[in-house]
Backbone atoms as SQL, in Angstrom:
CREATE TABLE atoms (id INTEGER PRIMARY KEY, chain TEXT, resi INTEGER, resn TEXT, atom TEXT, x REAL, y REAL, z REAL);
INSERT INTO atoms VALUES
  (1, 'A', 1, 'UNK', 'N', 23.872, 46.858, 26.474),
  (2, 'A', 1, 'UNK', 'CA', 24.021, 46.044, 25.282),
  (3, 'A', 1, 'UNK', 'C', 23.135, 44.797, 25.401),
  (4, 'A', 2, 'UNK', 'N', 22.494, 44.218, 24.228),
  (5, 'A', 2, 'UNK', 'CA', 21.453, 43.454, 24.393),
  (6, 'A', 2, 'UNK', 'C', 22.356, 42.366, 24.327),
  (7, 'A', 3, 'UNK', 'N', 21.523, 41.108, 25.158),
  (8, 'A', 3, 'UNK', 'CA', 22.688, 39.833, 25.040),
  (9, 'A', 3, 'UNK', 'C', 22.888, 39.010, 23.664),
  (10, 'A', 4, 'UNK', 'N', 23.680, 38.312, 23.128),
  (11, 'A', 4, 'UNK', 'CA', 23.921, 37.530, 21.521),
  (12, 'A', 4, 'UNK', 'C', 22.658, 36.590, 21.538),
  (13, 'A', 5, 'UNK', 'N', 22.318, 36.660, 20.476),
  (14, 'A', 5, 'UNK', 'CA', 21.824, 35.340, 20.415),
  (15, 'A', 5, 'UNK', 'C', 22.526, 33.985, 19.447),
  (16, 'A', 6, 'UNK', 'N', 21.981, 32.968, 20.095),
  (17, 'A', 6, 'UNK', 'CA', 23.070, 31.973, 19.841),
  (18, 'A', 6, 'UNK', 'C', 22.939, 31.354, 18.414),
  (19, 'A', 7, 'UNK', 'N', 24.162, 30.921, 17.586),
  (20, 'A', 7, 'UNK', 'CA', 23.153, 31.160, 16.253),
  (21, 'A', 7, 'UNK', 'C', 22.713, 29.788, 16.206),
  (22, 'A', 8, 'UNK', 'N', 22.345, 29.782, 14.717),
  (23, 'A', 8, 'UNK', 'CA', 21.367, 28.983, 14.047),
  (24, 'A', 8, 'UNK', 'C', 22.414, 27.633, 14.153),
  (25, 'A', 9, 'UNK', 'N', 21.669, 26.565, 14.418),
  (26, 'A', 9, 'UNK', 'CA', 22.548, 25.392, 14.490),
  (27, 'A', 9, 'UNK', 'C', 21.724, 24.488, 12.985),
  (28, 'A', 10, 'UNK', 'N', 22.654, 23.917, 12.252),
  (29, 'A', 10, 'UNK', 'CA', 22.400, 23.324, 10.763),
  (30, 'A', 10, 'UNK', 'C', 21.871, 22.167, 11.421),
  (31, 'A', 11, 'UNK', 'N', 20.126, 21.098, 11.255),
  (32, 'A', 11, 'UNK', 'CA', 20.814, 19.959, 11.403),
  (33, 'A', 11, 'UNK', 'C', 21.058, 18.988, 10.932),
  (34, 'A', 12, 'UNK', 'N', 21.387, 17.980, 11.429),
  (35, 'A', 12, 'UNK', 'CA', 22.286, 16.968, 11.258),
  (36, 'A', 12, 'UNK', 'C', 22.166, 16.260, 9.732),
  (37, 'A', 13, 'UNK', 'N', 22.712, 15.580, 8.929),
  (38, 'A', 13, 'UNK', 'CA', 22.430, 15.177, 7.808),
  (39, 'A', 13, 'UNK', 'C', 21.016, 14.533, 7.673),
  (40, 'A', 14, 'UNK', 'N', 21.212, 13.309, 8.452),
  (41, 'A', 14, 'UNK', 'CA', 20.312, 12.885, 8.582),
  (42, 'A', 14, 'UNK', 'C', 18.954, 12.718, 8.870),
  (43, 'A', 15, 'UNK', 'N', 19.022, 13.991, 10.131),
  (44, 'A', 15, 'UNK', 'CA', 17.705, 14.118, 10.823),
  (45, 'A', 15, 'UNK', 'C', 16.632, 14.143, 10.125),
  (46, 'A', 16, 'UNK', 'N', 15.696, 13.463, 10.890),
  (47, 'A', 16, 'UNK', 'CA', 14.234, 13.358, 10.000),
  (48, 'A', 16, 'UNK', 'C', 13.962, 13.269, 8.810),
  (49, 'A', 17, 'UNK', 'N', 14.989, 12.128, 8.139),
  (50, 'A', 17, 'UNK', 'CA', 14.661, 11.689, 6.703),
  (51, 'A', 17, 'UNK', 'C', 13.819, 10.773, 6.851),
  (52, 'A', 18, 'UNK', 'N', 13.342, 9.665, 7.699),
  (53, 'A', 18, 'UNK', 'CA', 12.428, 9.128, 7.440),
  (54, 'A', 18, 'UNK', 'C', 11.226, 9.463, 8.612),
  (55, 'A', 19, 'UNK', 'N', 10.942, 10.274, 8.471),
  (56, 'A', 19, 'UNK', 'CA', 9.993, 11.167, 9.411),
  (57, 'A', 19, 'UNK', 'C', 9.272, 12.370, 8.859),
  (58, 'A', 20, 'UNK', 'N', 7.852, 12.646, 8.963),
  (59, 'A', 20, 'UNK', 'CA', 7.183, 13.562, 8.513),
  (60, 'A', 20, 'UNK', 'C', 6.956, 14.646, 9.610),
  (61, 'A', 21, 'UNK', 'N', 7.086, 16.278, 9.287),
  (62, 'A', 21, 'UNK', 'CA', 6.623, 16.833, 10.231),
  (63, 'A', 21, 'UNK', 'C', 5.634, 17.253, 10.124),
  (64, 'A', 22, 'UNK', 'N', 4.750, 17.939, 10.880),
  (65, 'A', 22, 'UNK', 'CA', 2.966, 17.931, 11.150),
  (66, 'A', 22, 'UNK', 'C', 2.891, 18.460, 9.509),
  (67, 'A', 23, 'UNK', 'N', 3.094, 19.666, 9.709),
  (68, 'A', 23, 'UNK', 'CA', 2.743, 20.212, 8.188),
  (69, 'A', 23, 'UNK', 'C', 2.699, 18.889, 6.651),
  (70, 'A', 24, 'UNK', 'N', 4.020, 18.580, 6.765),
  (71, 'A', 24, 'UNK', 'CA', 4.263, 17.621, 5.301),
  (72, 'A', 24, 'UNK', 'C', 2.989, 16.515, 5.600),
  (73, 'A', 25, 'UNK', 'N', 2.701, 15.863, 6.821),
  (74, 'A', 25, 'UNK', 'CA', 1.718, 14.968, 7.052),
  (75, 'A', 25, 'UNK', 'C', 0.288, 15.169, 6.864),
  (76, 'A', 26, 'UNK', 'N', -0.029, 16.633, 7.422),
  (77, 'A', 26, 'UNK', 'CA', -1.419, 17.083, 7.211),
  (78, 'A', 26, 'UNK', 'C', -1.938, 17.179, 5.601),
  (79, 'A', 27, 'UNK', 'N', -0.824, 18.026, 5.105),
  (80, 'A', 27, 'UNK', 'CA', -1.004, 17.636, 3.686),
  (81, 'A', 27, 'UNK', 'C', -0.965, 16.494, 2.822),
  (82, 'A', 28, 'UNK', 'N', -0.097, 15.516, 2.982),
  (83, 'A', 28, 'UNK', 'CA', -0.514, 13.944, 3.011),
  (84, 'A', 28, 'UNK', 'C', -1.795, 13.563, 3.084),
  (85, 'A', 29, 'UNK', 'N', -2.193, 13.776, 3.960),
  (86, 'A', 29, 'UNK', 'CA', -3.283, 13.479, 4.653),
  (87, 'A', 29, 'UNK', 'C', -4.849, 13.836, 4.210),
  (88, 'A', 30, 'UNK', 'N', -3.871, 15.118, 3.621),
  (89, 'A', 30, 'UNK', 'CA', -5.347, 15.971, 3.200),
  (90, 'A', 30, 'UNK', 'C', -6.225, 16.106, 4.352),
  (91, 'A', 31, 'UNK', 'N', -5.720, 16.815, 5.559),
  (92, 'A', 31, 'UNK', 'CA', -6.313, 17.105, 6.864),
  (93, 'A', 31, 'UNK', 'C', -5.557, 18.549, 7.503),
  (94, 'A', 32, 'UNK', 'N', -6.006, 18.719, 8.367),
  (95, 'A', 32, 'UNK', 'CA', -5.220, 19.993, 9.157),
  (96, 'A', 32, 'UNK', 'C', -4.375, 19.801, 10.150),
  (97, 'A', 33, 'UNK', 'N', -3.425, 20.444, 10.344),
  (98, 'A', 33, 'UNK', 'CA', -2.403, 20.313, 11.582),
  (99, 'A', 33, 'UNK', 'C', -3.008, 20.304, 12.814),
  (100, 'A', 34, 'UNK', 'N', -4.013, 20.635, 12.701),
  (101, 'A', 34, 'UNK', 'CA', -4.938, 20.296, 13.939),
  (102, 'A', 34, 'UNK', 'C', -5.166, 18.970, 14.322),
  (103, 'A', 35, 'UNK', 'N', -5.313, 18.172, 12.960),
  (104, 'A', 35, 'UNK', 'CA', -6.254, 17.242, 12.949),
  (105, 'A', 35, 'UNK', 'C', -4.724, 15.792, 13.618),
  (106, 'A', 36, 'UNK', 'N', -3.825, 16.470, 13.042),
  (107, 'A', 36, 'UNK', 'CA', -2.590, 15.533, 13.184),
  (108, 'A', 36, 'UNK', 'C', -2.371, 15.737, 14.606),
  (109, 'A', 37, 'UNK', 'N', -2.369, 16.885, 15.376),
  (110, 'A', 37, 'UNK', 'CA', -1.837, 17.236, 16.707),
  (111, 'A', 37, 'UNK', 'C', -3.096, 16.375, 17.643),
  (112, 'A', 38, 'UNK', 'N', -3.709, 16.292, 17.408),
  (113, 'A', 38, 'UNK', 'CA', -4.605, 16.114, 18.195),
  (114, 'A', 38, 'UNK', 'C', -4.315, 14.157, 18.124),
  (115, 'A', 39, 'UNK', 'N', -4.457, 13.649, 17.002),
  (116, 'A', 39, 'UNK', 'CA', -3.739, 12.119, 16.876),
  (117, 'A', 39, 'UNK', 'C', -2.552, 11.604, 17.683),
  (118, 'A', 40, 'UNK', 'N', -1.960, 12.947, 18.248),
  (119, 'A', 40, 'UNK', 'CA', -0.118, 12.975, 19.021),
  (120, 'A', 40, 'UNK', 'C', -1.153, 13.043, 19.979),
  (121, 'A', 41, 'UNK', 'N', -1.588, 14.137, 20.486),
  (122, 'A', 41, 'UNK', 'CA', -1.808, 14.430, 22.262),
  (123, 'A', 41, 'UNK', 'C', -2.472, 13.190, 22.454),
  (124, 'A', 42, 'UNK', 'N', -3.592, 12.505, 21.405),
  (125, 'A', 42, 'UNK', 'CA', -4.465, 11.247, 22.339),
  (126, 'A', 42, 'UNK', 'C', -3.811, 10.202, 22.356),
  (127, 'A', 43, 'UNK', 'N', -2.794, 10.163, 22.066),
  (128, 'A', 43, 'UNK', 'CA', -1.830, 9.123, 22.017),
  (129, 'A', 43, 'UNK', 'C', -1.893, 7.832, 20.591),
  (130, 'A', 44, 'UNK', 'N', -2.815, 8.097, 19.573),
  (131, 'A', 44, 'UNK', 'CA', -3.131, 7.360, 18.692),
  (132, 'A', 44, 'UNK', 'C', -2.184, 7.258, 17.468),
  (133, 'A', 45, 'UNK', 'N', -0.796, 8.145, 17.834),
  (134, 'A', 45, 'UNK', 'CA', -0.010, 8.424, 16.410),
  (135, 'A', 45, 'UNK', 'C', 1.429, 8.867, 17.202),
  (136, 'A', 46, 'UNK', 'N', 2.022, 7.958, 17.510),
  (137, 'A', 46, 'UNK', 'CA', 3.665, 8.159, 17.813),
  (138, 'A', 46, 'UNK', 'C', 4.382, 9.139, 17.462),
  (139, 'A', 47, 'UNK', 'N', 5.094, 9.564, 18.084),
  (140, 'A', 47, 'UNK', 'CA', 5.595, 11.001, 17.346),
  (141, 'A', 47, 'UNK', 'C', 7.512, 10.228, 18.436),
  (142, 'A', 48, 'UNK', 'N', 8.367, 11.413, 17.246),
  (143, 'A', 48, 'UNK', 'CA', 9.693, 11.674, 17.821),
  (144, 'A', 48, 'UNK', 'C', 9.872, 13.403, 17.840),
  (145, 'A', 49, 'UNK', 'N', 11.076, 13.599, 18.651),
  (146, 'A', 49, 'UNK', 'CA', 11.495, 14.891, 19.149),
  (147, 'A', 49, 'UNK', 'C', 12.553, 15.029, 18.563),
  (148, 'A', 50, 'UNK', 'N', 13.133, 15.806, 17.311),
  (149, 'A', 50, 'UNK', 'CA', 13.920, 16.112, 16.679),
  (150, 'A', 50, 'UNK', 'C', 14.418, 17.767, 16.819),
  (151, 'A', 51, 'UNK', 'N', 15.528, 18.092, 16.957),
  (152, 'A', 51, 'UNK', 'CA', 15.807, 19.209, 17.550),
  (153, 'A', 51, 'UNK', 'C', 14.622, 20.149, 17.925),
  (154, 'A', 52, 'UNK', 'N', 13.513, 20.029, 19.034),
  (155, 'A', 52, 'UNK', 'CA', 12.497, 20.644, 19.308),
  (156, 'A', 52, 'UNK', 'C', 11.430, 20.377, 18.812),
  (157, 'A', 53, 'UNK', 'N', 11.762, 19.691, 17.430),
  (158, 'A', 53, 'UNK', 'CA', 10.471, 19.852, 16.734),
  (159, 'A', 53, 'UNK', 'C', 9.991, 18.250, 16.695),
  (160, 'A', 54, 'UNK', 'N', 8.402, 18.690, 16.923),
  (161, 'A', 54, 'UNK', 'CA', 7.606, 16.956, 16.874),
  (162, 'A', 54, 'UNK', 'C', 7.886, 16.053, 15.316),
  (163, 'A', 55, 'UNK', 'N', 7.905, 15.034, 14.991),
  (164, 'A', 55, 'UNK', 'CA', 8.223, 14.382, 13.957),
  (165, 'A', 55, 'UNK', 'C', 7.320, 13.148, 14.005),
  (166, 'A', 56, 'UNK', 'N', 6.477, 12.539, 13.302),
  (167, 'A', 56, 'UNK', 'CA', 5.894, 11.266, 12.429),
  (168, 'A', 56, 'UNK', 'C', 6.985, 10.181, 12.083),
  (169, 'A', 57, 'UNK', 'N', 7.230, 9.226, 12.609),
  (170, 'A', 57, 'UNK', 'CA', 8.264, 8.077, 11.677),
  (171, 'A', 57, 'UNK', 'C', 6.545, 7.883, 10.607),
  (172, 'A', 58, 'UNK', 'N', 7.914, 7.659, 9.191),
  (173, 'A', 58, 'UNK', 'CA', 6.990, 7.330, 8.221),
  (174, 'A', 58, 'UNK', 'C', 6.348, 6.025, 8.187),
  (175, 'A', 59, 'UNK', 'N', 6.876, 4.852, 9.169),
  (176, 'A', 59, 'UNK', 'CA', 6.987, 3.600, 9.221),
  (177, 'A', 59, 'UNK', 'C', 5.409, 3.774, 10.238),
  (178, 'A', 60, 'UNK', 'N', 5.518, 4.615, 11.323),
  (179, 'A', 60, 'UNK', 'CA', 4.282, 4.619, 11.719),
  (180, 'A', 60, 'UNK', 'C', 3.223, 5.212, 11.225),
  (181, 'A', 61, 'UNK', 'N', 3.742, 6.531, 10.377),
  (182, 'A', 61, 'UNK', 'CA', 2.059, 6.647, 9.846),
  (183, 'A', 61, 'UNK', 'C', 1.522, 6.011, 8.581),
  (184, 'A', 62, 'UNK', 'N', 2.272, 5.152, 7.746),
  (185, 'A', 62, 'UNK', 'CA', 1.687, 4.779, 7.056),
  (186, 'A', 62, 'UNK', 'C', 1.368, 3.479, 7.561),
  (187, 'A', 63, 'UNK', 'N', 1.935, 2.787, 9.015),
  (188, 'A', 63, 'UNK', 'CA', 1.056, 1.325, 10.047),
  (189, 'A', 63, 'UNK', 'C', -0.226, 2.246, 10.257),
  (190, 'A', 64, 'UNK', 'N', -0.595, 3.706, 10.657),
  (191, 'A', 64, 'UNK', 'CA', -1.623, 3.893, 11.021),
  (192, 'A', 64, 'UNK', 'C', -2.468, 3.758, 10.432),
  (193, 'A', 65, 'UNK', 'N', -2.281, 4.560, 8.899),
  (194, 'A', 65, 'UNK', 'CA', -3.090, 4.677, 7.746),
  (195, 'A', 65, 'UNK', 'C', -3.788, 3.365, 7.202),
  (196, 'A', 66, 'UNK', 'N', -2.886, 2.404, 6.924),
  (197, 'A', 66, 'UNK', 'CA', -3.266, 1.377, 6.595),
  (198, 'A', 66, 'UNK', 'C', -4.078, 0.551, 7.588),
  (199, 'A', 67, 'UNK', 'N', -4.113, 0.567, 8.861),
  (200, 'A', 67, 'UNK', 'CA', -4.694, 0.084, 10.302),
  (201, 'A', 67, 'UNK', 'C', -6.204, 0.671, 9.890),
  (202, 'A', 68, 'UNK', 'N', -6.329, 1.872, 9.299),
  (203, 'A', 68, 'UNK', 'CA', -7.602, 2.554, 9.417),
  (204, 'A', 68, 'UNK', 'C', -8.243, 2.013, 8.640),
  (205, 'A', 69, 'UNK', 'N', -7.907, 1.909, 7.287),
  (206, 'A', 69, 'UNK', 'CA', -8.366, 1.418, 6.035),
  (207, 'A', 69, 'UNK', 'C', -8.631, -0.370, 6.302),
  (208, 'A', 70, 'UNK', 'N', -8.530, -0.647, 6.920),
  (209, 'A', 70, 'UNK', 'CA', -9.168, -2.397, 7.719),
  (210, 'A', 70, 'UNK', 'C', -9.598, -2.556, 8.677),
  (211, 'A', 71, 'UNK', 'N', -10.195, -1.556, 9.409),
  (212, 'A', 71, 'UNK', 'CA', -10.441, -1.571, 10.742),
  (213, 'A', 71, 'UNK', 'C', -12.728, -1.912, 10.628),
  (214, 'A', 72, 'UNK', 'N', -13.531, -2.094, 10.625),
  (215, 'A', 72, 'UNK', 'CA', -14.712, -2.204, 10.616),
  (216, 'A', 72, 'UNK', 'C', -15.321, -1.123, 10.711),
  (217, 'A', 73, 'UNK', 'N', -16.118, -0.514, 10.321),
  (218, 'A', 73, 'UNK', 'CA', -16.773, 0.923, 10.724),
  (219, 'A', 73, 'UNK', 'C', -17.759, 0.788, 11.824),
  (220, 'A', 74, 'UNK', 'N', -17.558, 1.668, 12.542),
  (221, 'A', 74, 'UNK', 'CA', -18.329, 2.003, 14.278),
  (222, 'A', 74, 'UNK', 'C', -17.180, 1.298, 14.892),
  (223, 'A', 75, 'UNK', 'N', -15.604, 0.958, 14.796),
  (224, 'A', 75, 'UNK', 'CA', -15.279, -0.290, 15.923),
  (225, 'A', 75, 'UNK', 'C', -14.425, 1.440, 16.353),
  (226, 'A', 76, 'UNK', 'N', -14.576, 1.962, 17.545),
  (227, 'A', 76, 'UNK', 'CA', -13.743, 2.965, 18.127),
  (228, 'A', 76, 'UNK', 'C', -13.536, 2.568, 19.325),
  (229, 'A', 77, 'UNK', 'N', -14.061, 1.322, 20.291),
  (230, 'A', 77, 'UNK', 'CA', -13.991, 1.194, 21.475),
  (231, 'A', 77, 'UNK', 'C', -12.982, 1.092, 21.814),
  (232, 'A', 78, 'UNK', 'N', -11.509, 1.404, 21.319),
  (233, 'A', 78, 'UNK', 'CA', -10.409, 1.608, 22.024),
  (234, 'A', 78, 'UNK', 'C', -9.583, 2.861, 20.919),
  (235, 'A', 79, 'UNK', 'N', -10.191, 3.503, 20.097),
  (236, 'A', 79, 'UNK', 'CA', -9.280, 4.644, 19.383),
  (237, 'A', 79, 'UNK', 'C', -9.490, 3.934, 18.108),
  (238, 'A', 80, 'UNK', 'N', -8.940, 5.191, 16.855),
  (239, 'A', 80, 'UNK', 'CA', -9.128, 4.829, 15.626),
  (240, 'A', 80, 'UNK', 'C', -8.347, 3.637, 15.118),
  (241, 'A', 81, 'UNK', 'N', -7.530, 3.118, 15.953),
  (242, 'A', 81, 'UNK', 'CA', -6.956, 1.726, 15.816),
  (243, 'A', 81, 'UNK', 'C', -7.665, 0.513, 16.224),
  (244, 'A', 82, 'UNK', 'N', -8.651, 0.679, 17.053),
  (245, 'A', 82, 'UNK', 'CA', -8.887, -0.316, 17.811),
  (246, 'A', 82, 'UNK', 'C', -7.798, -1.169, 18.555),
  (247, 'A', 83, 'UNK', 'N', -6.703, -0.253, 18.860),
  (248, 'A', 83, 'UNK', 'CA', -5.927, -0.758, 19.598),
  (249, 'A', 83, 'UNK', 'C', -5.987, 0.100, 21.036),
  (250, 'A', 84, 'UNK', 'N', -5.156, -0.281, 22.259),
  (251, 'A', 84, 'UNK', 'CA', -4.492, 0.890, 23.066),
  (252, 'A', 84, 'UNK', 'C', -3.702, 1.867, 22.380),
  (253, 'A', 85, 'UNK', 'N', -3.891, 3.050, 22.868),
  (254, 'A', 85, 'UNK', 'CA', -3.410, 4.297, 22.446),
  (255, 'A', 85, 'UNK', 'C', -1.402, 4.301, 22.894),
  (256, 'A', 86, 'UNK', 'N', -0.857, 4.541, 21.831),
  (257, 'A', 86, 'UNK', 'CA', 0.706, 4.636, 21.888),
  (258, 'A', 86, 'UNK', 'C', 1.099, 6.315, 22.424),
  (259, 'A', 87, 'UNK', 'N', 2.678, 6.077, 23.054),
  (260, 'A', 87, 'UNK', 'CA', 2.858, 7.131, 23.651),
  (261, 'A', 87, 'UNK', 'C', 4.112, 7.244, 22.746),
  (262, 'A', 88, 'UNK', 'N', 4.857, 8.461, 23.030),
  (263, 'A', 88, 'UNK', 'CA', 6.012, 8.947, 22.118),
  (264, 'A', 88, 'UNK', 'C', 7.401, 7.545, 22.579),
  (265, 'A', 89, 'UNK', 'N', 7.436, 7.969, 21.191),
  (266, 'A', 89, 'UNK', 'CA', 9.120, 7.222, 20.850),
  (267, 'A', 89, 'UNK', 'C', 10.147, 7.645, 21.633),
  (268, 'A', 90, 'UNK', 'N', 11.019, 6.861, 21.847),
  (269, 'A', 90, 'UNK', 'CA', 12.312, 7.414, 22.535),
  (270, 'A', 90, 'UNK', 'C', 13.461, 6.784, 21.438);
């Protein structure tokens, strides 16, 4: 007999209402989930861990967005922020 699998857990009311996941963002964005994952791994775009899945606070990507849109053109010497690169939320 094959073993159960465990079911589907609902979540929480709340979870990730004010949080974008890659998909809803890329399209935002008008970019590819590529283009967003790759903003997480270099550390340039904060992410949270919501039952497994990576999540955007909306509070940070629209600090990013707007960071970009004032930033000088050619200034990359520290990331598309010209800041140090951020690591995940806890």
């Amino acid at each position: 007999m094959a073993p159960m699998k465990s079911p589907a857990r609902r979540p929480a009311a709340d979870a990730g209402q004010d949080t974008y996941s890659l998909p809803q963002l890329a399209r935002r964005w008008e970019v590819s989930q590529r283009a967003v994952r790759q903003l997480l791994q270099q550390g340039f775009l904060p992410f949270v861990q919501i039952e497994g899945r990576l999540r955007v606070p909306v509070t940070a990507a629209e600090k990013f967005k707007s960071a970009l849109r004032e930033r000088r053109p050619g200034d990359l010497s520290k990331g598309p922020l010209g800041n140090p690169r951020t690591k995940q939320l806890r």
